[in-house]
DSSP file (Angstrom, degrees, kcal/mol; ACC not computed):
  #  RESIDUE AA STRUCTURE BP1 BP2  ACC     N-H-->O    O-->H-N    N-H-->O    O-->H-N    TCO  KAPPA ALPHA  PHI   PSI    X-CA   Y-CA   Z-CA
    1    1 A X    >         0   0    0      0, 0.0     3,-0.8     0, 0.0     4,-0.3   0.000 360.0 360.0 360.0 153.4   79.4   27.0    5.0
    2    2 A X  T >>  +     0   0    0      1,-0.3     3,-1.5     2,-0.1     2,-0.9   0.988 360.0  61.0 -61.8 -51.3   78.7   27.6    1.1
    3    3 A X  H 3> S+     0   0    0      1,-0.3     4,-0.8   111,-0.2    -1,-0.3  -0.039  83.1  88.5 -84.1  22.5   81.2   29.3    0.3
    4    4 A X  H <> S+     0   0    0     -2,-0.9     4,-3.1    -3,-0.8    -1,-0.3   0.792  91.1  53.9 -48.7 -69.2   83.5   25.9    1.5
    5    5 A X  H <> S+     0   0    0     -3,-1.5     4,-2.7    -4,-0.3    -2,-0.2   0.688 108.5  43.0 -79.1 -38.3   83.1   24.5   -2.0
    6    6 A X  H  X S+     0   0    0     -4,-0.5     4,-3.0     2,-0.2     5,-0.3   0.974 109.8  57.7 -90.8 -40.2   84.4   27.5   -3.9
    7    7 A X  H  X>S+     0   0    0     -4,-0.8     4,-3.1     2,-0.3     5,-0.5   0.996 108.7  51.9 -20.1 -75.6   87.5   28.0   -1.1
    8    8 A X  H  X5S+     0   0    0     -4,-3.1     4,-2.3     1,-0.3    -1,-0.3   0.957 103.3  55.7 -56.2 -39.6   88.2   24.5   -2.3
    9    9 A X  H  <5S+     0   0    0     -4,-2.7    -2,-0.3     1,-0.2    -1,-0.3   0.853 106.7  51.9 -72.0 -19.4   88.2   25.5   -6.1
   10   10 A X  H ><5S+     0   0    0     -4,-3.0     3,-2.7     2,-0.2    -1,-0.2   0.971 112.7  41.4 -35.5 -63.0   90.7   28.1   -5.5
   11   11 A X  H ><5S+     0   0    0     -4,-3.1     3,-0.7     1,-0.3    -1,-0.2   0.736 107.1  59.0 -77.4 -14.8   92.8   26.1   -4.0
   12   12 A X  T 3<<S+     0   0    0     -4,-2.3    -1,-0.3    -5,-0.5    -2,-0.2   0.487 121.3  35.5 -74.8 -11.4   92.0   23.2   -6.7
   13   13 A X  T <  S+     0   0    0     -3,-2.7    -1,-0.3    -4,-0.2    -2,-0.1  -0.575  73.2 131.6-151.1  62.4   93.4   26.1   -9.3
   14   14 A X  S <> S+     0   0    0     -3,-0.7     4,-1.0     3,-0.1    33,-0.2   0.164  70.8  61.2 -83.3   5.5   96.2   27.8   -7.1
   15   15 A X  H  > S+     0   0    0      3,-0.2     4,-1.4     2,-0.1    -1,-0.1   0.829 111.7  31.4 -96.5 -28.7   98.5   27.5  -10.3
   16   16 A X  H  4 S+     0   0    0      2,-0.3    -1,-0.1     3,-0.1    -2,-0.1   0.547 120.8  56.8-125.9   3.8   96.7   29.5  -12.6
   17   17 A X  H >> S+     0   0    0     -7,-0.2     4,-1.9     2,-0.1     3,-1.2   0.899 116.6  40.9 -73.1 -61.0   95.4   32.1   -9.0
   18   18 A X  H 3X S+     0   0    0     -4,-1.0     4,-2.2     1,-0.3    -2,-0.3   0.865 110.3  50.8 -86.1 -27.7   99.0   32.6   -8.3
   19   19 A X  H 3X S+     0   0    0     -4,-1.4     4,-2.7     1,-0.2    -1,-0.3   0.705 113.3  49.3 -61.6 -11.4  100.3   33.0  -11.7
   20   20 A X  H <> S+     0   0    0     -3,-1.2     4,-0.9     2,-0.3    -2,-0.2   0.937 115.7  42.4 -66.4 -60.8   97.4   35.8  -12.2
   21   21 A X  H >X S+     0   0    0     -4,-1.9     4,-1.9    -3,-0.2     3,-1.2   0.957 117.6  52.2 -82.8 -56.8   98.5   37.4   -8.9
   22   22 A X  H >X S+     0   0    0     -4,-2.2     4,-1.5     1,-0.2     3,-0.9   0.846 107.3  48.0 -34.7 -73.8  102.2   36.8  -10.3
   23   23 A X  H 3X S+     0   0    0     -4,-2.7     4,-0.6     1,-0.3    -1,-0.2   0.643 111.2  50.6 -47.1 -32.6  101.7   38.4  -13.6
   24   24 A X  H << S+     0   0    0     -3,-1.2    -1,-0.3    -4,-0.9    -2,-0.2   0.682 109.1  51.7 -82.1 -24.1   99.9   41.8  -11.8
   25   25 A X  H X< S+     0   0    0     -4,-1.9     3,-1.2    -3,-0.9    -2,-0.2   0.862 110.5  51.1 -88.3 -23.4  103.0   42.3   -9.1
   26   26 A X  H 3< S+     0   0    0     -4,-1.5    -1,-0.2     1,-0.3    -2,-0.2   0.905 117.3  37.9 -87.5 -23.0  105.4   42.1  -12.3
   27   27 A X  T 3< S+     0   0    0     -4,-0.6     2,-0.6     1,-0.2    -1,-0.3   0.346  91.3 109.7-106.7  31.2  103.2   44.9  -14.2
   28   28 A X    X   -     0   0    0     -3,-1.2     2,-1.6     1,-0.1     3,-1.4  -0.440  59.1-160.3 -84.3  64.0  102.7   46.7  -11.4
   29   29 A X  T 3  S+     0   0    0     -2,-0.6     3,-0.2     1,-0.3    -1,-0.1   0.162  85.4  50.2 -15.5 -29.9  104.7   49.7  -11.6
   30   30 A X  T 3  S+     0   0    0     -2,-1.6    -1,-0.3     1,-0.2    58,-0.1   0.115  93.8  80.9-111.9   4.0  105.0   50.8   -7.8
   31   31 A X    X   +     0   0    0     -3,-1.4     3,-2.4    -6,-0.2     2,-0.9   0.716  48.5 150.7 -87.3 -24.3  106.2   47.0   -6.6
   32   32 A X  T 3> S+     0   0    0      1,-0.3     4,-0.8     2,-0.2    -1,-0.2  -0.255  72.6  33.2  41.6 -48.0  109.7   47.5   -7.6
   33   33 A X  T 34 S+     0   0    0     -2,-0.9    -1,-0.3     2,-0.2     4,-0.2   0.676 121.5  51.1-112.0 -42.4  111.3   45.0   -4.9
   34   34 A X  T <4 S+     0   0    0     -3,-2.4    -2,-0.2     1,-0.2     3,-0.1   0.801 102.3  56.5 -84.3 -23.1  108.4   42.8   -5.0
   35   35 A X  T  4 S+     0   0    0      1,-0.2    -2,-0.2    -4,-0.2    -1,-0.2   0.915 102.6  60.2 -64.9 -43.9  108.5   42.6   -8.7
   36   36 A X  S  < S+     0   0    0     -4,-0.8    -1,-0.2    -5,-0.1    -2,-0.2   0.610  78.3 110.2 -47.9 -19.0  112.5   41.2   -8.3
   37   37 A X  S    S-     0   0    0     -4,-0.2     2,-0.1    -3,-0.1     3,-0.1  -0.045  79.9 -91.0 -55.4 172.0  111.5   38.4   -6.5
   38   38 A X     >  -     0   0    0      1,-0.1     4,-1.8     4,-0.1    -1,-0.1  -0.727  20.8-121.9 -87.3 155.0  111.7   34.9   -8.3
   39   39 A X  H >> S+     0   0    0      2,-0.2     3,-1.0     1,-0.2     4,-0.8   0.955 119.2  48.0  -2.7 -95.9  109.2   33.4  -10.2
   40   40 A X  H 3> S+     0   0    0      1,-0.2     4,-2.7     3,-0.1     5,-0.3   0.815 102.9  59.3 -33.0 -52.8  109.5   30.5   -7.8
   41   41 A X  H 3> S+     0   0    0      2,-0.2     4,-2.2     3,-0.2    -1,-0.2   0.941 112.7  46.2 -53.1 -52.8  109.4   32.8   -4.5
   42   42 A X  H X< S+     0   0    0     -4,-1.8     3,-1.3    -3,-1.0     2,-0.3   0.797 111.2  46.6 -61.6 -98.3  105.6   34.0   -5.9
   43   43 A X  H 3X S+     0   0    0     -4,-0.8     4,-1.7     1,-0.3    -2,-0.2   0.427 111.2  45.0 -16.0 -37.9  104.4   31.4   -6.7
   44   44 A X  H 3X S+     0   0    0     -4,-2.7     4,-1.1    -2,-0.3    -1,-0.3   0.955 120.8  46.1 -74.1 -59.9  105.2   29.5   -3.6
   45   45 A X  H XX S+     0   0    0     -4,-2.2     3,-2.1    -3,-1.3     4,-1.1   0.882 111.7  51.0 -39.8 -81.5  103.9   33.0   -1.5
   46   46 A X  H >> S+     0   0    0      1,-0.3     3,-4.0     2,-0.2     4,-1.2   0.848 119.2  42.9 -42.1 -76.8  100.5   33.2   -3.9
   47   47 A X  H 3X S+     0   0    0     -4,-1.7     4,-1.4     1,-0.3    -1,-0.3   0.466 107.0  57.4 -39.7 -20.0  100.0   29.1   -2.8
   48   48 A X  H <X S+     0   0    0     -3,-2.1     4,-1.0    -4,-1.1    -1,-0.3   0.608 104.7  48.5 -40.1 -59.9  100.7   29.3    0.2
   49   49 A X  H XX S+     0   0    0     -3,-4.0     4,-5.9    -4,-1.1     3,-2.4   0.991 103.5  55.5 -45.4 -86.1   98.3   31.5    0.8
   50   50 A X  H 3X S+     0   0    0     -4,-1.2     4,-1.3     1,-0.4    -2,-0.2   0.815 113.8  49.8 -35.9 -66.1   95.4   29.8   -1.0
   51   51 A X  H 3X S+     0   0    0     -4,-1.4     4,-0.9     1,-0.3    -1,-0.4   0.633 103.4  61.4 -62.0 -29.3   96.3   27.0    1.3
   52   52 A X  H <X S+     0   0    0     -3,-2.4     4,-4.2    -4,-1.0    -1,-0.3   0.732  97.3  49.7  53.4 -97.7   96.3   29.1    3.7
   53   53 A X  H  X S+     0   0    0     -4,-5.9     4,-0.6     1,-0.2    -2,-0.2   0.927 106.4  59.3 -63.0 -18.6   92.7   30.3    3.6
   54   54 A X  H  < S+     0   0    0     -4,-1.3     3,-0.3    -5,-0.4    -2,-0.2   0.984 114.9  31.3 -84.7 -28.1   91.4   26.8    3.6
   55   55 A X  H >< S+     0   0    0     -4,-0.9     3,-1.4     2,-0.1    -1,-0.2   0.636  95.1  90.1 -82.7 -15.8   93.0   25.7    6.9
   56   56 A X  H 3< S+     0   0    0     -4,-4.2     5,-0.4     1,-0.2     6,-0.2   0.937  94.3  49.7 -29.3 -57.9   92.8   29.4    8.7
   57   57 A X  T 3< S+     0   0    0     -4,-0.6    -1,-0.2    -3,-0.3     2,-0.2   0.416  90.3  98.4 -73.2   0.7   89.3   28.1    9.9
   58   58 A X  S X  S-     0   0    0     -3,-1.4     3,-1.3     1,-0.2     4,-0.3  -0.526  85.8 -91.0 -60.9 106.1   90.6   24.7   11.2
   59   59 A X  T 3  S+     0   0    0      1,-0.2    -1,-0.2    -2,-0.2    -2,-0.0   0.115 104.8   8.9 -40.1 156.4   91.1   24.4   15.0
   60   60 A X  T 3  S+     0   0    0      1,-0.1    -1,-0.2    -3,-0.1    -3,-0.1   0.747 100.2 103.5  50.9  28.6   94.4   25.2   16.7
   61   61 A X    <>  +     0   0    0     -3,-1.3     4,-3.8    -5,-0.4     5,-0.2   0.575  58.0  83.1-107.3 -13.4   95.9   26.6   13.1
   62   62 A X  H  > S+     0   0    0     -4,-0.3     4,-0.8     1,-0.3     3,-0.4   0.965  96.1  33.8 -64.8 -49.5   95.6   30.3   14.1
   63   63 A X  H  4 S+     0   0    0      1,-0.2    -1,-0.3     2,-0.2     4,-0.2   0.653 122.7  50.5 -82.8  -7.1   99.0   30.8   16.2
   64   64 A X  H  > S+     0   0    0      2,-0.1     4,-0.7     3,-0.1    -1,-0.2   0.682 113.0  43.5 -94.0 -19.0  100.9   28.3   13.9
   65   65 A X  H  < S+     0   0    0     -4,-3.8     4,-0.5    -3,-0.4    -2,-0.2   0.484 112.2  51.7-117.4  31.4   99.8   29.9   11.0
   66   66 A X  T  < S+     0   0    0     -4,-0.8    -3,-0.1    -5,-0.2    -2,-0.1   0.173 107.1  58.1-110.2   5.6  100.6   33.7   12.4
   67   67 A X  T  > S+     0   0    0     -4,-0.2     4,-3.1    -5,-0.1     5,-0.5   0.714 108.9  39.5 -62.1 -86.0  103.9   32.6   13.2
   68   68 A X  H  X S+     0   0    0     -4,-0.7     4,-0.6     1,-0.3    -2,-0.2   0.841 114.6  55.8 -35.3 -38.6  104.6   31.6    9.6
   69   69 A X  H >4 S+     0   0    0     -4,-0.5     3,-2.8     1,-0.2    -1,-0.3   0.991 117.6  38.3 -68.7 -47.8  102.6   34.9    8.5
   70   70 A X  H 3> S+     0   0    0      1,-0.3     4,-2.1     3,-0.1    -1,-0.2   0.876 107.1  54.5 -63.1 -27.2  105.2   36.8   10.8
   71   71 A X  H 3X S+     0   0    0     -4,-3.1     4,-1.3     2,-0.2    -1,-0.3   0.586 107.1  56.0 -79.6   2.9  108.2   35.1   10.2
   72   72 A X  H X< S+     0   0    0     -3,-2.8     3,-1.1    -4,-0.6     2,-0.3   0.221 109.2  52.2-101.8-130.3  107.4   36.0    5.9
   73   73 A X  H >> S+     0   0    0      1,-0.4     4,-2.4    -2,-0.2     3,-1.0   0.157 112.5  46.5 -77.9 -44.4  107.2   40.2    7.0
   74   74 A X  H 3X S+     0   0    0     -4,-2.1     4,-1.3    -2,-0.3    -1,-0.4   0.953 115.2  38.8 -64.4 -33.4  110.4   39.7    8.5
   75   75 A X  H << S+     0   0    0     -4,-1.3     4,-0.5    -3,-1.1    -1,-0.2   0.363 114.8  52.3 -98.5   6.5  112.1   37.9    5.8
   76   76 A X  H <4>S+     0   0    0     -3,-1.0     5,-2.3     2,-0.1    -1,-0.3   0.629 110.3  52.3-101.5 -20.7  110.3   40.3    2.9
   77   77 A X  H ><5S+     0   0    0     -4,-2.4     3,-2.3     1,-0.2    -2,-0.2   0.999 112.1  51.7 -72.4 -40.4  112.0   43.4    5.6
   78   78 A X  T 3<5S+     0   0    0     -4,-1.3    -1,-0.2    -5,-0.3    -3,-0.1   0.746 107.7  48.7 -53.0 -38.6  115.4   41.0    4.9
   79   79 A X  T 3 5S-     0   0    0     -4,-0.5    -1,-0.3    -3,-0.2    -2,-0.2   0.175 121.2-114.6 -85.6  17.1  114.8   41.3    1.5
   80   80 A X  T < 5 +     0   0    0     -3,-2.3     2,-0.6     1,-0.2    -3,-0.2   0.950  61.6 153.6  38.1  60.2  114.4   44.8    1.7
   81   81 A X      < -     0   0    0     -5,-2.3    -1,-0.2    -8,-0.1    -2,-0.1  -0.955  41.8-128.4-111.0 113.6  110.4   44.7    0.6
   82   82 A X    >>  -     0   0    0     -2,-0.6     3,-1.5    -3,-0.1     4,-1.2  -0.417  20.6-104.5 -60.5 151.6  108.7   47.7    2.0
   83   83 A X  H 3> S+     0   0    0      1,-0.3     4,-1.1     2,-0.2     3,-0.5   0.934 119.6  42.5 -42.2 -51.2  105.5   47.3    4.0
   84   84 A X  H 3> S+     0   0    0      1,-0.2     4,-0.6     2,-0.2    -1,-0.3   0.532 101.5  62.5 -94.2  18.9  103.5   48.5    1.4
   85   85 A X  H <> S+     0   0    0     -3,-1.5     4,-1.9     2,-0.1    -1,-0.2   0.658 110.9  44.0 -24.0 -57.4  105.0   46.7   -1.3
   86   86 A X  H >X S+     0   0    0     -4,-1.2     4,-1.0    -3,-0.5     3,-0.6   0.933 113.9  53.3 -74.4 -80.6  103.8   43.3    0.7
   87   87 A X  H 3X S+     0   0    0     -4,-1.1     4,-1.4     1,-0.4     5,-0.3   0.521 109.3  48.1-113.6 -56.3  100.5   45.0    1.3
   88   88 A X  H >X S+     0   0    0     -4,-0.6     3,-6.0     1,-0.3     4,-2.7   0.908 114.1  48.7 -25.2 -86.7   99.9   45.8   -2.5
   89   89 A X  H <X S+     0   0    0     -4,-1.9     4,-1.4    -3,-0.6    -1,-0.3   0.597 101.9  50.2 -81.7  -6.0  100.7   42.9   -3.2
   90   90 A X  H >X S+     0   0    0     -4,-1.0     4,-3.1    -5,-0.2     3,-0.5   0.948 107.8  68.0 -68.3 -25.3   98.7   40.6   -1.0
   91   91 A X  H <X>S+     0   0    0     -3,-6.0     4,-1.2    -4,-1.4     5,-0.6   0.893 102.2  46.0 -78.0 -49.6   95.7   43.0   -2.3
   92   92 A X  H 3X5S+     0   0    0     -4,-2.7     4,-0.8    -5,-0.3    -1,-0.3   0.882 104.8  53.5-102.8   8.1   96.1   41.7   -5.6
   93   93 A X  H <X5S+     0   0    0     -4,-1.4     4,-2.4    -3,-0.5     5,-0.3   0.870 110.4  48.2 -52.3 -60.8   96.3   38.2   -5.0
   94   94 A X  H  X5S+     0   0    0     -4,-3.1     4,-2.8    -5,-0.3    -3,-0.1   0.930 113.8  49.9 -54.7 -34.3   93.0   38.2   -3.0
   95   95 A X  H  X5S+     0   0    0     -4,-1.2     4,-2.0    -5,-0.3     5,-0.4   0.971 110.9  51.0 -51.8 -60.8   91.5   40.3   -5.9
   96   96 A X  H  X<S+     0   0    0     -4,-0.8     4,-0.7    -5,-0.6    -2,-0.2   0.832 109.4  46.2 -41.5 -52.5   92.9   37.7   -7.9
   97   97 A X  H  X S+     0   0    0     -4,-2.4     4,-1.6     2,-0.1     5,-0.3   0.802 114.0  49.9 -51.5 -50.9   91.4   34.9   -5.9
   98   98 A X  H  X S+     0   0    0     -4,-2.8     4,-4.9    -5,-0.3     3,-0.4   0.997 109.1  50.0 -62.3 -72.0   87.8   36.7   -5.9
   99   99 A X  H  < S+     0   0    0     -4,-2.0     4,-0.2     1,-0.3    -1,-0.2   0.633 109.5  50.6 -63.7  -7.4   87.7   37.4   -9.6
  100  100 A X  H >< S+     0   0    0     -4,-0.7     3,-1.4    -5,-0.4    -1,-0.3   0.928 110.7  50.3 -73.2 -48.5   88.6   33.5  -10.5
  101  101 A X  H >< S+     0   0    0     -4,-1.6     3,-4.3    -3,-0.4     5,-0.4   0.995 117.9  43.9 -55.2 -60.4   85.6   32.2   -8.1
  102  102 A X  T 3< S+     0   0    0     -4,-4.9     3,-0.3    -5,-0.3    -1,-0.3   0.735 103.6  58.8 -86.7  23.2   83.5   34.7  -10.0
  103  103 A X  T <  S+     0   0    0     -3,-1.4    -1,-0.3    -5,-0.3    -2,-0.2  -0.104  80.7  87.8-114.5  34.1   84.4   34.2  -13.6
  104  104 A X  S <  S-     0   0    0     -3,-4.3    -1,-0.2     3,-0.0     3,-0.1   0.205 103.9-114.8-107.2  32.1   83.4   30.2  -13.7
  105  105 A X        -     0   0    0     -3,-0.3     3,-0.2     1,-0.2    -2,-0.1   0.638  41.2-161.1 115.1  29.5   80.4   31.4  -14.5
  106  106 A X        -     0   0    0     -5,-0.4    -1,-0.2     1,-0.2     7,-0.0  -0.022  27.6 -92.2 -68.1 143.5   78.4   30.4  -11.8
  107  107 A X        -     0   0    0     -3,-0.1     2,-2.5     1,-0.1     6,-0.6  -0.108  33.4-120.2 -75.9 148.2   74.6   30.2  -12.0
  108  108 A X        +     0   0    0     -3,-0.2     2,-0.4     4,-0.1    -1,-0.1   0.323  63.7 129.2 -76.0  42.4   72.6   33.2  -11.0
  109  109 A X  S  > S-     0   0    0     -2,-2.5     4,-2.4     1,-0.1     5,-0.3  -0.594  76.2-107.4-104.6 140.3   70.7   31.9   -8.5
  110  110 A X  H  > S+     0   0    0     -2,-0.4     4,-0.7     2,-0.2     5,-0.1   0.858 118.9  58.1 -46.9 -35.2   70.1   33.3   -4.7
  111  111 A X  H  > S+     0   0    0      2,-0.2     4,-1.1     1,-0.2    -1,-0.2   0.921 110.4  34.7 -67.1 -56.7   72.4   30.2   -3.7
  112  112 A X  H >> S+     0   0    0     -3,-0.3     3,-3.5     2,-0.2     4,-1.6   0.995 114.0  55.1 -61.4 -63.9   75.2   31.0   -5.6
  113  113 A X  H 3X S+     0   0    0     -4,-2.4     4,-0.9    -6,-0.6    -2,-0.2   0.565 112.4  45.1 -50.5 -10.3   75.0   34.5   -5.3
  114  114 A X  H 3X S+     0   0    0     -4,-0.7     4,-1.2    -5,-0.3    -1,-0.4   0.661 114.0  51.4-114.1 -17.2   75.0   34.2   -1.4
  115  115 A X  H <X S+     0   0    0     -3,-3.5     4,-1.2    -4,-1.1    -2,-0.2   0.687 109.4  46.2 -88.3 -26.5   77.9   31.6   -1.7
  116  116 A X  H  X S+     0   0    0     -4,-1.6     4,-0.6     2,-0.2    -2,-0.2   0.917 117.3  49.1 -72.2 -42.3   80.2   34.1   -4.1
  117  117 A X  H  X S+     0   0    0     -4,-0.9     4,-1.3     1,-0.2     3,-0.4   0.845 113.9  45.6 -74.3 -32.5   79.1   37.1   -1.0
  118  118 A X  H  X S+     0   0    0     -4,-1.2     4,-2.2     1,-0.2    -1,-0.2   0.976 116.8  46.0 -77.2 -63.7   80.2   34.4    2.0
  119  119 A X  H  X S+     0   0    0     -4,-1.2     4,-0.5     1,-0.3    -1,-0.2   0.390 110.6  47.9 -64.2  -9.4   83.3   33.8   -0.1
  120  120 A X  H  X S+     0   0    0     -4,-0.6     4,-1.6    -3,-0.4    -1,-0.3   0.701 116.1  47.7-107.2 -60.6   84.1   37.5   -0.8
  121  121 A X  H  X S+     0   0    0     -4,-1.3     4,-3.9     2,-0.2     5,-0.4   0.982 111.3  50.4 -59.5 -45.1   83.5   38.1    3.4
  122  122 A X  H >X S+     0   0    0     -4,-2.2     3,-2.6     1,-0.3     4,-1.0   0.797 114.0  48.6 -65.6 -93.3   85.9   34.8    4.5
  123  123 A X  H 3X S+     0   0    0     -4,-0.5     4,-1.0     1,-0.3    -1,-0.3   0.546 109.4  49.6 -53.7 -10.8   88.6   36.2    2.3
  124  124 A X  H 3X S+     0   0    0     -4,-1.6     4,-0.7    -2,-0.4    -1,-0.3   0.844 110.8  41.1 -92.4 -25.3   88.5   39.3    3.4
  125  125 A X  H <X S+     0   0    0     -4,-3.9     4,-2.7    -3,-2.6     5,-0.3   0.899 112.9  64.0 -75.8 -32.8   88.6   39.0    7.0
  126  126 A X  H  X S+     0   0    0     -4,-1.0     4,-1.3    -5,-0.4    -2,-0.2   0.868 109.0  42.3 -37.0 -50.1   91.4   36.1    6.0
  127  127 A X  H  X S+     0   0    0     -4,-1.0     4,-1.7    -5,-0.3    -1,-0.2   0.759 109.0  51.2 -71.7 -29.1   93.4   38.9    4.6
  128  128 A X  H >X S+     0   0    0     -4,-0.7     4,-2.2     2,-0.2     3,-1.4   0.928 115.3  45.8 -60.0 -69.6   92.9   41.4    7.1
  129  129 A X  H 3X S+     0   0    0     -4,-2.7     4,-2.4    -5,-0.3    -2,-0.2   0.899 118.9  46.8 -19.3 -59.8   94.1   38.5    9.9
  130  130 A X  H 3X S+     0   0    0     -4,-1.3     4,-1.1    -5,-0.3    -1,-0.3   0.713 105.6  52.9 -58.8 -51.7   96.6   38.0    7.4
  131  131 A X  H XX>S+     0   0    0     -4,-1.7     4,-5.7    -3,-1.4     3,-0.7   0.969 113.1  50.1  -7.1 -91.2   97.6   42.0    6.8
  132  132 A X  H 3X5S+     0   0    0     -4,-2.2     4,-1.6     1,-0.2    -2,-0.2   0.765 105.4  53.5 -37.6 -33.8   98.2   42.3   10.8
  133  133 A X  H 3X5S+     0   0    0     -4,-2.4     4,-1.7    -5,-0.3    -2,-0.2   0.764 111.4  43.9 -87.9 -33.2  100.4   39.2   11.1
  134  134 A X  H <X5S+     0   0    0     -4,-1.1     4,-1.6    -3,-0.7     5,-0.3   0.617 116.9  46.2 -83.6 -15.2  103.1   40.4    8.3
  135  135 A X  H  X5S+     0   0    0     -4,-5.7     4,-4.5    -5,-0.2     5,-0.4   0.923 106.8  53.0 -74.7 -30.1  103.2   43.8    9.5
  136  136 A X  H  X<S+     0   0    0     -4,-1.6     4,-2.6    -5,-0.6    -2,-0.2   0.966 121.3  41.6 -42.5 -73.2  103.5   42.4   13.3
  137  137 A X  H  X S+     0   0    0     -4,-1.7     4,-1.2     1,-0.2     5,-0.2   0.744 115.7  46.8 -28.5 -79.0  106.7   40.4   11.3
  138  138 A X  H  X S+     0   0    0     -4,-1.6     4,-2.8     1,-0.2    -1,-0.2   0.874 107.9  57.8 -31.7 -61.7  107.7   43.3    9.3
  139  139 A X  H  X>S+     0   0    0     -4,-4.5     4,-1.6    -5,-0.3     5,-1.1   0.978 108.1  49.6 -50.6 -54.3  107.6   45.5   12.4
  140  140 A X  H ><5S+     0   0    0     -4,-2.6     3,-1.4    -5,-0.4    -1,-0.2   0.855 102.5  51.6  13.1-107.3  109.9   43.5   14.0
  141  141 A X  H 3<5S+     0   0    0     -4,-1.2    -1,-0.3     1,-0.3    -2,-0.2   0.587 106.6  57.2 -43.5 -40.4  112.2   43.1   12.0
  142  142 A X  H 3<5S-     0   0    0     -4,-2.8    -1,-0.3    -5,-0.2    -2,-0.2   0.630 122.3 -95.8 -78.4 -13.9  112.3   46.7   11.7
  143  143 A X  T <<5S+     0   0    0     -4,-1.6     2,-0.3    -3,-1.4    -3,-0.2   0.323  83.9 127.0 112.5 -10.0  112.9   47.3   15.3
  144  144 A X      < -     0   0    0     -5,-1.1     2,-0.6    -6,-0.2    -1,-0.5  -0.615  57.9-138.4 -80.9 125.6  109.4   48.0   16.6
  145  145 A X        -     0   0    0     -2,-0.3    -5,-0.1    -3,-0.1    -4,-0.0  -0.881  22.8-121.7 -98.7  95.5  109.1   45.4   19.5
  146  146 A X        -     0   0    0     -2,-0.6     3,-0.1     1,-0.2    -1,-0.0   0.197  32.4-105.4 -54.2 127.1  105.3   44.0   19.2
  147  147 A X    >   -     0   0    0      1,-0.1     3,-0.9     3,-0.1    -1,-0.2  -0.100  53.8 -85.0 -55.3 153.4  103.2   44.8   22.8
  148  148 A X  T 3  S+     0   0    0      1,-0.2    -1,-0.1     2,-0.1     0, 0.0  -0.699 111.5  18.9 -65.1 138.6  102.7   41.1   25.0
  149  149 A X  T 3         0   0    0      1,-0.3    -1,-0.2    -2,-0.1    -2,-0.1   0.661 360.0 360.0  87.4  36.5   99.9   39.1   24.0
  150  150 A X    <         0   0    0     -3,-0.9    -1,-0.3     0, 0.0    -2,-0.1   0.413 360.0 360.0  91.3 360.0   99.1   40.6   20.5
């Protein structure tokens, strides 16, 4: 896949993704819970992530890493982070992630442009995946007992 290359530069600049993403949950007005979180606690979330997307597509990673995704919506319900507080704020990491891929400046050329669109599609079904598996968690946690077999 193209879009491989640019996946890897995210994750080659997860410091300066998740302090981006970091800096938008603190001036977000409607995060309140999420905004209290540490420093450290983002940062780790935002990187996580990033690492995240590169290994999603990697055999046998999907139920090991939708465990982890579930066990974080239960421990943000523990921390008393509403669902859409976590939702928010995964939405502006991935934003966050998109607009660093497309502000290196990348040449305008059918190749790129079809490698920015691939890279725009993977992270967004990556986030959806991603979406379902901390609300499954969250729900939980909350007392809604998740159907057998997903």
């Amino acid at each position: 896949m193209l879009s491989n290359r640019l996946i890897q530069l995210a994750e080659d600049h997860r410091e300066q993704i998740a302090a981006s993403a970091m800096q938008q949950i603190r001036r977000e007005g409607e995060l309140l819970r999420m905004a209290k979180l540490p420093d450290s606690e983002l940062r780790d979330w935002a990187r996580d992530i990033l690492k995240s997307l590169q290994s999603w597509t990697e055999p046998n990673q999907d139920e090991k890493l939708a465990k982890r995704y579930e066990d974080l919506g239960r421990r943000r319900v523990e921390e008393s982070v509403p669902l859409h507080e976590s939702v928010r704020a995964l939405h502006i990491l991935k934003r966050a992630i998109i607009d660093f891929v497309r502000n290196q400046g990348f040449g305008p050329t059918s190749v790129d442009i079809y490698s920015e669109e691939e890279l725009e599609h993977r992270v967004s079904l990556f986030f959806d995946w991603l979406l379902y598996h901390i609300a499954r968690g969250h729900g939980a946690a909350s007392g809604w007992v998740p159907s057998q077999g997903h």
